[in-house]
MDTraj code that builds the backbone (N, CA, C; nanometers):
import mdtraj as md
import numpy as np

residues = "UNK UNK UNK UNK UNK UNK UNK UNK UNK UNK UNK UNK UNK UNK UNK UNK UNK UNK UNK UNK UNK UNK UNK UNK UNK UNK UNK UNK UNK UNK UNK UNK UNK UNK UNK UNK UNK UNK UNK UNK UNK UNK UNK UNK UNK UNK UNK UNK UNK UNK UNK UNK UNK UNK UNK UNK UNK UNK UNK UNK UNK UNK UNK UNK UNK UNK UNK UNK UNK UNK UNK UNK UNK UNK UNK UNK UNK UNK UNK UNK UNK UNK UNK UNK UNK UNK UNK UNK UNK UNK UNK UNK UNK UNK UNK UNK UNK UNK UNK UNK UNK UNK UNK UNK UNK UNK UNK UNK UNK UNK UNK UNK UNK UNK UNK UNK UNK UNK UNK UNK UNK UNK UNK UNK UNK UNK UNK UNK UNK UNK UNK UNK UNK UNK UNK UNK UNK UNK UNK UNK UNK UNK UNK UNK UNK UNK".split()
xyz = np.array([
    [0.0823, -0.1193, 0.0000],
    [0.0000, 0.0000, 0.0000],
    [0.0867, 0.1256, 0.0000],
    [0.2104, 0.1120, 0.0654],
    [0.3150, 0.2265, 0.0815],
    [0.3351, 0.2884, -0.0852],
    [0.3505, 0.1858, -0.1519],
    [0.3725, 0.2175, -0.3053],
    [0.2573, 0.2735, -0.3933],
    [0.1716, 0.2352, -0.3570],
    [0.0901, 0.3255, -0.4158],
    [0.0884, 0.4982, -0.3973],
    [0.1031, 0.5104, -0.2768],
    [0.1094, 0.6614, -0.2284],
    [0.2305, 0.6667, -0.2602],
    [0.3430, 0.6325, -0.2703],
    [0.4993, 0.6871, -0.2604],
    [0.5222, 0.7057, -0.4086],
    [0.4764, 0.6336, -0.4952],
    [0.4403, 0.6855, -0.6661],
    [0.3996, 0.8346, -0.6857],
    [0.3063, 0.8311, -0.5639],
    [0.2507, 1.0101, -0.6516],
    [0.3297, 1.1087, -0.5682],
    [0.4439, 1.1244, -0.5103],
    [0.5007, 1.1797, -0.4373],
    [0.6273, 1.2142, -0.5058],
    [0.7012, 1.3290, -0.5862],
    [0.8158, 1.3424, -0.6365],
    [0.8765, 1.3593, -0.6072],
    [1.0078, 1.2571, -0.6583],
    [1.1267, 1.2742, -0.5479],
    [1.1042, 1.1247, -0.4660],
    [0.9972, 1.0942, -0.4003],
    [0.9846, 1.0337, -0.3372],
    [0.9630, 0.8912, -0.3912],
    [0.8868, 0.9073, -0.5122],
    [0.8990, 0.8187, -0.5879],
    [1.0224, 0.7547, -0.6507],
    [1.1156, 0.8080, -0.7050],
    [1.2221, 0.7675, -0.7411],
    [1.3106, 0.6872, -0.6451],
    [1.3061, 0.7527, -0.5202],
    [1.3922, 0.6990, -0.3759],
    [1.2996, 0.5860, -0.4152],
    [1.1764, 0.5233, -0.4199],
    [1.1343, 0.4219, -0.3940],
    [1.1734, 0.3223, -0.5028],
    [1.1437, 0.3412, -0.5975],
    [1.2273, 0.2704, -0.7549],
    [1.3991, 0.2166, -0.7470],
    [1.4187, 0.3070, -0.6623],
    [1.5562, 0.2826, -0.5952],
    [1.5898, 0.1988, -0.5495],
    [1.5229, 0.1619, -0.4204],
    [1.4815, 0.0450, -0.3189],
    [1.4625, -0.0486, -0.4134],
    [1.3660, -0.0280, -0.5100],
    [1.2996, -0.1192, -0.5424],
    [1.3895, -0.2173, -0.6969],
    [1.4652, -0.1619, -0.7447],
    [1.5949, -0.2335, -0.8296],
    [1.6395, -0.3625, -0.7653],
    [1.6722, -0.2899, -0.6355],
    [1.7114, -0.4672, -0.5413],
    [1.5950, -0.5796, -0.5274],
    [1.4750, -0.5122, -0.5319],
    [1.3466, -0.6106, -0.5375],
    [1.3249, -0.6967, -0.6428],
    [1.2671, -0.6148, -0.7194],
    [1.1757, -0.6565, -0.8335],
    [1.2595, -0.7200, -0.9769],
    [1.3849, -0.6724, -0.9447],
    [1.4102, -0.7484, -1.1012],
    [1.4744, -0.9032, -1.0624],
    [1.5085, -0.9370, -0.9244],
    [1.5491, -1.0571, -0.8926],
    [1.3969, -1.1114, -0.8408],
    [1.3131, -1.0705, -0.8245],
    [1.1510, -1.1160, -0.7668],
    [1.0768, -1.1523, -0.9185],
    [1.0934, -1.0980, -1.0227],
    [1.0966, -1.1365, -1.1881],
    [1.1906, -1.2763, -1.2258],
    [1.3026, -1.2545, -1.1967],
    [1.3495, -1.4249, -1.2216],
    [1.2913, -1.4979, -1.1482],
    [1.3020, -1.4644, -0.9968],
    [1.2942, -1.5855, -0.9264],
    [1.0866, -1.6759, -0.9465],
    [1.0171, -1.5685, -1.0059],
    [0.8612, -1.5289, -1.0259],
    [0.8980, -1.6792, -1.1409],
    [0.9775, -1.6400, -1.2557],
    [0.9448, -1.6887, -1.3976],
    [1.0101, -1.8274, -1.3955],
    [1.0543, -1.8544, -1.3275],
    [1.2023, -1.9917, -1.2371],
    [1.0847, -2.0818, -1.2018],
    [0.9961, -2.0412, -1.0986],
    [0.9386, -2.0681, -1.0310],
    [0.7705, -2.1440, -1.0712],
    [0.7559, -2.0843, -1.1656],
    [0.6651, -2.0891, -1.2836],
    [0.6677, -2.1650, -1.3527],
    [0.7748, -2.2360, -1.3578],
    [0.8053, -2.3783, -1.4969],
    [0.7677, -2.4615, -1.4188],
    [0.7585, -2.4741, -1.2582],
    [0.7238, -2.5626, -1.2393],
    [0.8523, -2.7151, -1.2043],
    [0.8118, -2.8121, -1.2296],
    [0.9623, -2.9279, -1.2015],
    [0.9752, -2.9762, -1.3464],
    [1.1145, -2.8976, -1.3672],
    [1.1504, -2.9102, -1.5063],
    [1.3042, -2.9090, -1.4685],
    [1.3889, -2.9435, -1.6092],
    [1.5211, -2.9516, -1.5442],
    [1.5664, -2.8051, -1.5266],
    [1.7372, -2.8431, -1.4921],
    [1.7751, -2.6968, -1.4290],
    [1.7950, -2.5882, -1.5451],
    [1.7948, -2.6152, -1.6841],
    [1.8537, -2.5674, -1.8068],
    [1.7285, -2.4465, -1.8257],
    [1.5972, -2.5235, -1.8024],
    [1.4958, -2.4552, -1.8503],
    [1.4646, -2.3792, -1.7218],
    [1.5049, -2.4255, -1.6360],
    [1.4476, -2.2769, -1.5030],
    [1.5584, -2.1922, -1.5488],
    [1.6658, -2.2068, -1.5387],
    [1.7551, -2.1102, -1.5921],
    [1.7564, -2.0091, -1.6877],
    [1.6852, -2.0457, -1.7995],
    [1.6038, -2.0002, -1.8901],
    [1.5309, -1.9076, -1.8441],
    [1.3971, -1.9669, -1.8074],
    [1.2714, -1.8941, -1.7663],
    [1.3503, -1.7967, -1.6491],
    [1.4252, -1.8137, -1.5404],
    [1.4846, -1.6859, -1.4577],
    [1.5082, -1.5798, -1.5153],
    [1.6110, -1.6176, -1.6655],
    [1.6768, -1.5014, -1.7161],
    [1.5867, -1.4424, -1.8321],
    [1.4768, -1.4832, -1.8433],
    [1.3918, -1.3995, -1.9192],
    [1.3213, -1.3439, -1.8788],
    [1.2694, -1.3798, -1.7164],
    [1.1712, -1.3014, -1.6315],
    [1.2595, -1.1583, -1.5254],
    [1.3848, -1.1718, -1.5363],
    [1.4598, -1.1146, -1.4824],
    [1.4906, -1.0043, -1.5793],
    [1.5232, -1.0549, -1.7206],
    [1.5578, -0.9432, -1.8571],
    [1.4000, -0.8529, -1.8206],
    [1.3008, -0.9421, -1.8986],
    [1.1737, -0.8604, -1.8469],
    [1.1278, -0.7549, -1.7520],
    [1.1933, -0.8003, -1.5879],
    [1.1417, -0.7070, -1.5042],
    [1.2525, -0.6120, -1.4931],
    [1.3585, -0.6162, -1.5642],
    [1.4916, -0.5282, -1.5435],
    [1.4505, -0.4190, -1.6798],
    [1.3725, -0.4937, -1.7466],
    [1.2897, -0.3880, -1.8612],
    [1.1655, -0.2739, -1.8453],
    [1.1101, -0.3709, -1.7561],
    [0.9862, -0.2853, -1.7683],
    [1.0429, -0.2040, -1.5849],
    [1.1271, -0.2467, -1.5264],
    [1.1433, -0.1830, -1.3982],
    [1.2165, -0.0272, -1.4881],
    [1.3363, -0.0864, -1.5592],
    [1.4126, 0.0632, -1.6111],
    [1.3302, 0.1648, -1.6918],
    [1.2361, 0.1095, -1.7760],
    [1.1014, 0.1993, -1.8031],
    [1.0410, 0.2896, -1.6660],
    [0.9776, 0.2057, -1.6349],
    [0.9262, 0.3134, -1.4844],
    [1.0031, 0.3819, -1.4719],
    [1.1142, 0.3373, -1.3836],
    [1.2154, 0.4201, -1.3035],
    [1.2241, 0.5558, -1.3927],
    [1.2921, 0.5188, -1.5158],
    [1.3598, 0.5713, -1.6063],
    [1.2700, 0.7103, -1.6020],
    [1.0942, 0.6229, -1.6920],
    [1.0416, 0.7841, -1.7276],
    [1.0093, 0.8135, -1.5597],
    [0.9719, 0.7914, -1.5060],
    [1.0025, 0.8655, -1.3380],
    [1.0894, 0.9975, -1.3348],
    [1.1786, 0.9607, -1.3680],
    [1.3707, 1.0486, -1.3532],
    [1.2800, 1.1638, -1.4188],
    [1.2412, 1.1458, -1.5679],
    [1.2171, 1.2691, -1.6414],
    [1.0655, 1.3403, -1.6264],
    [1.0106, 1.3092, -1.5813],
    [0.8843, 1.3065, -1.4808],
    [0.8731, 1.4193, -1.4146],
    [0.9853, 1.3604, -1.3137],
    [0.9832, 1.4490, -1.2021],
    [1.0705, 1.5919, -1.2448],
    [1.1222, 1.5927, -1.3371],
    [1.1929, 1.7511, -1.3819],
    [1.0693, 1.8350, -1.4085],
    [0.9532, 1.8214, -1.4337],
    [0.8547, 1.8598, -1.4419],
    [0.8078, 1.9201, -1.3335],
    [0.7704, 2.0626, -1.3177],
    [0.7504, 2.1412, -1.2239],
    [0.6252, 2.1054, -1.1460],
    [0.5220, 2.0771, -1.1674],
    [0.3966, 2.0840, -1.1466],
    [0.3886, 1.9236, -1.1569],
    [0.2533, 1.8772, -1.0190],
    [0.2972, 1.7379, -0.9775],
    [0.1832, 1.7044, -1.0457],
    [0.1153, 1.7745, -1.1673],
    [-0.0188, 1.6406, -1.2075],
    [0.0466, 1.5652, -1.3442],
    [0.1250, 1.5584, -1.3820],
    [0.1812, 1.4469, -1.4768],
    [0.2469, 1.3575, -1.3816],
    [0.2726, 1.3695, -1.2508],
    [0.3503, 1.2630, -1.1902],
    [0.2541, 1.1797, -1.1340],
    [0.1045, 1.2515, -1.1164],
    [0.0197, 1.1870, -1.0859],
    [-0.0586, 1.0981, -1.1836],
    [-0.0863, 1.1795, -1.2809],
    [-0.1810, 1.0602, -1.3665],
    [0.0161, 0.9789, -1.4412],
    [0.0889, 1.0016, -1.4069],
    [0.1664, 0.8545, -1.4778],
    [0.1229, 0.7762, -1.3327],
    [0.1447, 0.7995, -1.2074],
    [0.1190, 0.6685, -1.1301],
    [-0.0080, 0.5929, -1.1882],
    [-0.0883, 0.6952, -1.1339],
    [-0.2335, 0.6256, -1.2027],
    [-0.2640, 0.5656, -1.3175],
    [-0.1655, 0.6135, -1.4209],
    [-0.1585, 0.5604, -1.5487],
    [-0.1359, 0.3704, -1.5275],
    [0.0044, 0.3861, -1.4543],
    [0.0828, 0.2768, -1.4830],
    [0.0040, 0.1784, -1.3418],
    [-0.0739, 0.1694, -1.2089],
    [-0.1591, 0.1741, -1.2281],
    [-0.2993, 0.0547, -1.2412],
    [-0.3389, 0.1510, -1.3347],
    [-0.4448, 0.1264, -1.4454],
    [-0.3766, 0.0351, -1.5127],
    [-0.2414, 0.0053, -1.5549],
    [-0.2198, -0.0827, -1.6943],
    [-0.1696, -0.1840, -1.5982],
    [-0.1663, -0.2045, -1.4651],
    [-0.0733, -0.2993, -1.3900],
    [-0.2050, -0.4293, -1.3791],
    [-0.3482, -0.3557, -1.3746],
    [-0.4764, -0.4533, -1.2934],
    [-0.4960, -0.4497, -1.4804],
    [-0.5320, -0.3674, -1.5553],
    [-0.5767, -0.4239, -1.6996],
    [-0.4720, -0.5227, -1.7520],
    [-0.3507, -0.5369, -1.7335],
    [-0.2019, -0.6127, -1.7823],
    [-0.2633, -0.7945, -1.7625],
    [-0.2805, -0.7498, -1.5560],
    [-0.3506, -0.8895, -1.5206],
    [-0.4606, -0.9669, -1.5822],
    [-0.5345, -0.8511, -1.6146],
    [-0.6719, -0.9077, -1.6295],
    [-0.6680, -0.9513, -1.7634],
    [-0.5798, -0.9523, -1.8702],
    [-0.5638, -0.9421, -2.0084],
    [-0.4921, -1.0957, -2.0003],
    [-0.3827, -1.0906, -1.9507],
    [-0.3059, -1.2070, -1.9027],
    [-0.3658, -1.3483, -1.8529],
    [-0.5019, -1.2842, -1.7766],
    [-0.5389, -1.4550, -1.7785],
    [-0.6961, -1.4768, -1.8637],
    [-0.7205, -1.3403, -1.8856],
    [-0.8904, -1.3497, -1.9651],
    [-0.8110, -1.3641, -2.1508],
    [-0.7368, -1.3310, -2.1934],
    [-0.7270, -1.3251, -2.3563],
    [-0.5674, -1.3339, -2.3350],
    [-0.4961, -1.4575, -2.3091],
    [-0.3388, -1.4620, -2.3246],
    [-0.2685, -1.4742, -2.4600],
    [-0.3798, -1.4817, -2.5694],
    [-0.3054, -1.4392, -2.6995],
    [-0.3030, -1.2944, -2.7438],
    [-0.3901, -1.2102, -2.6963],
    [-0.4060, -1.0813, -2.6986],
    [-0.2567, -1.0337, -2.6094],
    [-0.2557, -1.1034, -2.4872],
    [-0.1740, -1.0347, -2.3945],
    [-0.0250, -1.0618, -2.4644],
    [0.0075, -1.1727, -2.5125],
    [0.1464, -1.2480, -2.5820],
    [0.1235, -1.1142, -2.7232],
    [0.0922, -1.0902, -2.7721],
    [0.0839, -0.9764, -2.8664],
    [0.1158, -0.8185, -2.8381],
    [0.0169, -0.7765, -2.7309],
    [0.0920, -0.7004, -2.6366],
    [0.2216, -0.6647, -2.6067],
    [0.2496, -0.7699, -2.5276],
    [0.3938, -0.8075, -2.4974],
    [0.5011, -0.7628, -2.5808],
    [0.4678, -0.8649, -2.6937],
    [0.5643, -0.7990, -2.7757],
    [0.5681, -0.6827, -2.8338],
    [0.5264, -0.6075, -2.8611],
    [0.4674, -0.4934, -2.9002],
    [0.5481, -0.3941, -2.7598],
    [0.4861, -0.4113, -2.6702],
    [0.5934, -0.3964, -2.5763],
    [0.7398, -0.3685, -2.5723],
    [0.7602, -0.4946, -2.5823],
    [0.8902, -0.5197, -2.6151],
    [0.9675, -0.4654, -2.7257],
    [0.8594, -0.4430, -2.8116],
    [0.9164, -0.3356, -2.9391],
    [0.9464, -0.1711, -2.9218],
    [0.8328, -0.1697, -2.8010],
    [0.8118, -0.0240, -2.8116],
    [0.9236, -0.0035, -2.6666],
    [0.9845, -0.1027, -2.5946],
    [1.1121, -0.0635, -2.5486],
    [1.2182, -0.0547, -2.5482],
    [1.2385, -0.1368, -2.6810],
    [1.4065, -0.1353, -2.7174],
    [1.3555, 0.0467, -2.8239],
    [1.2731, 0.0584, -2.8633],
    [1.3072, 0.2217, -2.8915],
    [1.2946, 0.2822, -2.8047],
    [1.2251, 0.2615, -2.7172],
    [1.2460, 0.3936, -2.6147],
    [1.3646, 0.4136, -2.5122],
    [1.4173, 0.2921, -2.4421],
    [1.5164, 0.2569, -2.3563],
    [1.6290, 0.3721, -2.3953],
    [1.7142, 0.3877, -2.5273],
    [1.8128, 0.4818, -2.5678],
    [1.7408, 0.5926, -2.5833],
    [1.6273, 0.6938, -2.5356],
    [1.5818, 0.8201, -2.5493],
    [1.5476, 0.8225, -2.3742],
    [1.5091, 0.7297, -2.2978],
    [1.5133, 0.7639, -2.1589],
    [1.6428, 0.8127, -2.1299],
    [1.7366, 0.7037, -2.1350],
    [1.8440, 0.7048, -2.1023],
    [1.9241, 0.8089, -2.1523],
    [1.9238, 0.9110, -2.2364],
    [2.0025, 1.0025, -2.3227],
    [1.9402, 1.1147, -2.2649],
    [1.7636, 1.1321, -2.2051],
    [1.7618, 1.2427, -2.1004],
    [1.7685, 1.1959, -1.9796],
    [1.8064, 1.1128, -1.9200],
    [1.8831, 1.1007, -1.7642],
    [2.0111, 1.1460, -1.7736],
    [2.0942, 1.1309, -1.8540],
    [2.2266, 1.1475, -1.8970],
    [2.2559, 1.3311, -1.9220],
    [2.1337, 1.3848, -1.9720],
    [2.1174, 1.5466, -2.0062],
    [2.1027, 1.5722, -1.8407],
    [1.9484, 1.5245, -1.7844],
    [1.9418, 1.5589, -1.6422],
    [2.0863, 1.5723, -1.4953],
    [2.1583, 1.4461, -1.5425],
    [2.2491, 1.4508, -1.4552],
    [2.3772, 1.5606, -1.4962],
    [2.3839, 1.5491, -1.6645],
    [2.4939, 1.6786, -1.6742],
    [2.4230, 1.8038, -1.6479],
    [2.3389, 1.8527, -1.6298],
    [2.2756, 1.9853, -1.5642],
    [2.2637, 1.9624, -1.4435],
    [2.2987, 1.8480, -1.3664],
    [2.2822, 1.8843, -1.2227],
    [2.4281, 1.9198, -1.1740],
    [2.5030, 1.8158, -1.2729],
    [2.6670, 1.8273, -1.2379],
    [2.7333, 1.9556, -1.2344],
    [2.7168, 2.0074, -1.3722],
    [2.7407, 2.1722, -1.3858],
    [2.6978, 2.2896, -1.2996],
    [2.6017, 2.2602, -1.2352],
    [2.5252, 2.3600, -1.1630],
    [2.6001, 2.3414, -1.0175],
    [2.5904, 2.2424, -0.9756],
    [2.6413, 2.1844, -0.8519],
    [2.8511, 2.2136, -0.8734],
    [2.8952, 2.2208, -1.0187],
    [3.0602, 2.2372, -0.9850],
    [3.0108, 2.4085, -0.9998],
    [2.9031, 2.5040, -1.0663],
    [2.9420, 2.6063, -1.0245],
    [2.9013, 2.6745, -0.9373],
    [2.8157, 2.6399, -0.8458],
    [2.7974, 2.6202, -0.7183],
    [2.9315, 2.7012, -0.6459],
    [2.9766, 2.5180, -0.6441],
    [3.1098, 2.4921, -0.5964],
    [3.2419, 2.5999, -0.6344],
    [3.2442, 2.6621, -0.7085],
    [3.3314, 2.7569, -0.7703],
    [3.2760, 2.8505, -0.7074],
    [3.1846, 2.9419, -0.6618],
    [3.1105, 3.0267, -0.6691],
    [3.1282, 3.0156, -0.5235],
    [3.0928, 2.9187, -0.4545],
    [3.1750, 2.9344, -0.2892],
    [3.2655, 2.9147, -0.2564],
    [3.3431, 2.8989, -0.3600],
    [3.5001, 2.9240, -0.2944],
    [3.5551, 3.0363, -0.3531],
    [3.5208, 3.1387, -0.4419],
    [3.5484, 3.2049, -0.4412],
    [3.5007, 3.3414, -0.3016],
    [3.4203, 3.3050, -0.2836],
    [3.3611, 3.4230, -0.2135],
    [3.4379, 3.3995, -0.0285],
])
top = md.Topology()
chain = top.add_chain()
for i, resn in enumerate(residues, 1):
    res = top.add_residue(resn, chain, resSeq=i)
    for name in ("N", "CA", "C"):
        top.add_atom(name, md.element.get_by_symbol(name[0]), res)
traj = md.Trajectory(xyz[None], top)
């Protein structure tokens, strides 16, 4: 329940995505491992490292647009993305076990639409942190001179 509220909170959210790297992308293997059921060790191995790629995907999505989110002055885009994402977490489920060829379509589609996006998150986290760096060394210049 903490996560629900700590999503619409900026700043606060991210600290939680934070935390949550150590969680969820080893709680994704160990989820998809776990899921095969008694099979040999080749194929849990398998299924770990695809449920692990997966949640290390869709976790760096969140996180990611989070980062650029929150540069956003005004907190109602930070709100309807919680609510957004959400909304697609209980429709995701409900798709997943009511229409699983719809959802396997999805998915990929998904999966399409994150290998393009992954290098445009990542290229404004990379802008965000060199504007924090610069500001913060002239800062730093700026009190030692004085």
């Amino acid at each position: 329940m903490r996560g629900v509220f700590a999503d619409k909170v900026p700043g606060v959210d991210t600290g939680w995505d934070t935390l949550h790297t150590f969680i969820r992308i080893p709680a994704g293997a160990v989820l998809a491992a776990g899921a095969m059921g008694e099979v040999n060790g080749a194929a849990m191995l398998a299924a770990g490292l695809v449920g692990g790629t997966m949640a290390a995907t869709s976790h760096t999505l969140k996180a990611g647009s989070r980062v650029l989110i929150n540069t956003s002055p005004e907190p109602v885009s930070n709100w309807l993305a919680s609510l957004s994402e959400d909304v697609l977490v209980i429709a995701g489920l409900w798709t997943a076990l009511s229409q699983p060829v719809f959802f396997l379509i999805a998915l990929v589609v998904f999966i399409l639409f994150a290998v393009w996006l992954l290098p445009r998150i990542w290229s404004g986290i990379k802008k965000i942190f060199r504007w924090f760096f610069r500001i913060r060394s002239a800062t730093s210049r700026h009190l030692i001179r004085c």
